[in-house]
C-alpha positions in Angstrom: 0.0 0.0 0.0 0.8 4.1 -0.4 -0.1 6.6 1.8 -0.2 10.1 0.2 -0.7 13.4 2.2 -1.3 16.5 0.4 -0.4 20.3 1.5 0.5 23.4 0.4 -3.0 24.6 -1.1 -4.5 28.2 0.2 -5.7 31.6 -1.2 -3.8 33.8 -3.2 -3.9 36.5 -5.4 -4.2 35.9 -9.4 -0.6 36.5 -10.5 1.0 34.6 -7.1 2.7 31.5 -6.3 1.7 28.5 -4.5 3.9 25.3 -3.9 1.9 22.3 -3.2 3.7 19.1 -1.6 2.8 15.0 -2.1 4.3 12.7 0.8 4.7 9.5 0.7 5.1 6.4 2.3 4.4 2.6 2.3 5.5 0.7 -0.8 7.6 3.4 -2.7 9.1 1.1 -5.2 5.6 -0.1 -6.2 5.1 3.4 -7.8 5.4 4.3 -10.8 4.6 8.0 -11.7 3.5 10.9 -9.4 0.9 12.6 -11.1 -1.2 15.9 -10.0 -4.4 16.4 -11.0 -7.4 19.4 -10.1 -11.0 19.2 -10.1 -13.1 22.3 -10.1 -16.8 22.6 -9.2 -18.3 21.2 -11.9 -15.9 19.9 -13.7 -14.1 16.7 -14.6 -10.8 15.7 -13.1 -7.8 16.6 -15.1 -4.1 15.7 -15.3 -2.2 18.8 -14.8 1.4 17.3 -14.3 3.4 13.9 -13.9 6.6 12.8 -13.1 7.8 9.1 -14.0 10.5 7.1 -11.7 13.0 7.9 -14.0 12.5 11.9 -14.3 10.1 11.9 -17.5 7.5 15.1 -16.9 4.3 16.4 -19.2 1.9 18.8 -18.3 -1.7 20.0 -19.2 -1.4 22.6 -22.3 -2.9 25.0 -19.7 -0.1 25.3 -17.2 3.0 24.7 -19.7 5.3 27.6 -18.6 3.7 28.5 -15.4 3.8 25.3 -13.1 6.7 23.0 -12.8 6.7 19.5 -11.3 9.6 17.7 -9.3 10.2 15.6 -6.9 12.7 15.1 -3.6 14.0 11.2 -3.3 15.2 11.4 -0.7 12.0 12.7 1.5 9.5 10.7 -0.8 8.0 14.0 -1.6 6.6 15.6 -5.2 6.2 19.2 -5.4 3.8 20.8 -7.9 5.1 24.7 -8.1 2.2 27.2 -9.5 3.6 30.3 -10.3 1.8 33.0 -12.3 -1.7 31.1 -10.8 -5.3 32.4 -12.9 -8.9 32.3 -11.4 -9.3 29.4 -13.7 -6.4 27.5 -11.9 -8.4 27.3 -8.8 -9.9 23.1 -7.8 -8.9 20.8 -5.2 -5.9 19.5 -6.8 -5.2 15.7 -5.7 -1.8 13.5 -5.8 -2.1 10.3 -7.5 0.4 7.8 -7.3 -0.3 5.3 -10.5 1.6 1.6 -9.9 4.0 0.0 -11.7 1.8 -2.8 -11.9 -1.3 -0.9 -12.5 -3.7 0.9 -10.6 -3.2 3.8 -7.9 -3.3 5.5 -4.6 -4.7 9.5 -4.3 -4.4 11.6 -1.3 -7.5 13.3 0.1 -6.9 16.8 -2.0 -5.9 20.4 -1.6 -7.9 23.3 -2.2 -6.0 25.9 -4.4 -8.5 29.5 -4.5 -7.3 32.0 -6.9 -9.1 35.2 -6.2 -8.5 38.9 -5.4 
């Protein structure tokens, strides 16, 4: 099993900077990819960024340029930087851990608000 805890989400102004962290624990080596995706009210979940074992990242058309993914070994942590963040950016943005051997793990989500 993985165990995935989530902070980092908050209020901040359109134009600012949040940094949003993914802990975790249990069976590391079972994992795959870290992946962050956001779901806002109404709205399907979406992929916004993934980073594979070996250091392979993509992101959602929508953030290229503004967030950037990465990830500390060494802590078993992912970080999801948001820089430049838009109204439109704001969801509860989740940490998925997808397996090696298929299926996943997500954490229990973050609310991000962008809004003066």
């Amino acid at each position: 099993q993985v165990q995935l805890v989530e902070s980092g989400g908050g209020l901040v102004q359109p134009g600012g900077s949040l940094r949003l962290s993914c802990a975790a624990s249990g069976n590391i080596g079972s994992i795959y990819s870290m992946d962050w995706y956001r779901q806002a009210p109404g709205k399907q979940r979406e992929l916004v960024a993934a980073i594979t074992r070996h250091g392979s990242t993509n992101y959602v058309d929508s953030v290229k340029g503004r967030f950037t993914i990465s990830r500390d070994n060494a802590k078993n942590t992912v970080y999801l930087q948001m820089n430049s963040l838009k109204p439109e950016d704001t969801a509860v943005y989740y940490c998925k851990a997808a397996l090696l051997l298929g299926g996943a793990y997500w954490g229990q989500g973050t609310q991000v608000t962008v809004s003066s």
